[in-house]
C-alpha positions in Angstrom: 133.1 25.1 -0.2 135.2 22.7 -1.6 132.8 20.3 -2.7 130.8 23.1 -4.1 133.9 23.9 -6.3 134.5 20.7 -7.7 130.5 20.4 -8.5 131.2 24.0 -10.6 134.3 22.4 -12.2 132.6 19.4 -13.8 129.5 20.9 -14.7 131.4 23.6 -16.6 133.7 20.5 -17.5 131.1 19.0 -18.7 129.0 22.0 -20.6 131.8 23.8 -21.9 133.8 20.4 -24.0 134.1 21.0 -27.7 135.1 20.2 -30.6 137.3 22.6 -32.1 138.2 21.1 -35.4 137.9 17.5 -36.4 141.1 16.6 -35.0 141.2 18.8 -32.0 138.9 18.5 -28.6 139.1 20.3 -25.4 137.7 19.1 -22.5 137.7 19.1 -18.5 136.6 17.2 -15.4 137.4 15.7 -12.0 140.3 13.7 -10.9 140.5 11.8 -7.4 144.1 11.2 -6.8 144.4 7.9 -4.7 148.1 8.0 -3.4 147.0 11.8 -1.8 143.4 11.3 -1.4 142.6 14.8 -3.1 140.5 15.8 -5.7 141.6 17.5 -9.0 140.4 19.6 -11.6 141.1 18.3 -14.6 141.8 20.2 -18.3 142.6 18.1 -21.3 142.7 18.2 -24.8 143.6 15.3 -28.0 145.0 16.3 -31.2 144.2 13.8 -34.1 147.3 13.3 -36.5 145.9 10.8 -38.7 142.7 8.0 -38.1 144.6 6.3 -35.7 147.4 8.0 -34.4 146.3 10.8 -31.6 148.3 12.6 -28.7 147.0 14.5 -25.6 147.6 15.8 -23.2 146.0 16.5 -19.6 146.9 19.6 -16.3 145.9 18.5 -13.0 145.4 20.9 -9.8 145.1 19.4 -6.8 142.4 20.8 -4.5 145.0 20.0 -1.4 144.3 22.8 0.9 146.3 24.1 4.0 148.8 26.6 1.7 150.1 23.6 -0.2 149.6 23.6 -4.1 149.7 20.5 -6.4 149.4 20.1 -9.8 150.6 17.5 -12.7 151.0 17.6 -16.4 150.6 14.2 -18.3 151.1 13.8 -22.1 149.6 10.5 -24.1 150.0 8.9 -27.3 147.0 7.1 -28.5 146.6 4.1 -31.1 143.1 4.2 -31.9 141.3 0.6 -32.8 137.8 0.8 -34.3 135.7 -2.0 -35.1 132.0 -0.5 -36.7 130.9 1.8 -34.1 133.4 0.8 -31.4 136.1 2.8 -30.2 139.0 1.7 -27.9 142.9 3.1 -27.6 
């Protein structure tokens, strides 16, 4: 069951990311947390405030099982370096 879930969660992850605006992208996927040994559904989104300024921000819940529910909220600031056609932050 539960690896059946997380299969449904990134394909729809994976189908279902877009691009909203120039500046704004939503997106999804699967975590694997190492300290608790779970997996993780994953929702995310990035907001472009200039070329190379972007924040985002990510919700994690935990696929933990047994009654116990664990989830995390994470928020990024990106400087975005670009060199022709590559990308890194």
């Amino acid at each position: 069951m539960r690896t059946t879930l997380v299969l449904l969660a990134f394909l729809a992850a994976t189908c279902f990311t877009s691009e909203l605006k120039a500046q704004l992208s939503l997106g999804g996927g699967v975590a694997y947390g190492t300290e608790i040994k779970e997996i993780g559904i994953q929702v995310r989104g990035i907001y472009g405030f200039t070329e190379q300024w972007r924040g985002g921000a990510d919700f994690i819940y935990w696929l933990v099982g047994d009654g116990v529910t664990s989830w995390e909220l994470n928020a990024n600031g990106h400087y975005v370096f670009t060199e022709g056609d590559f990308l890194a932050y």
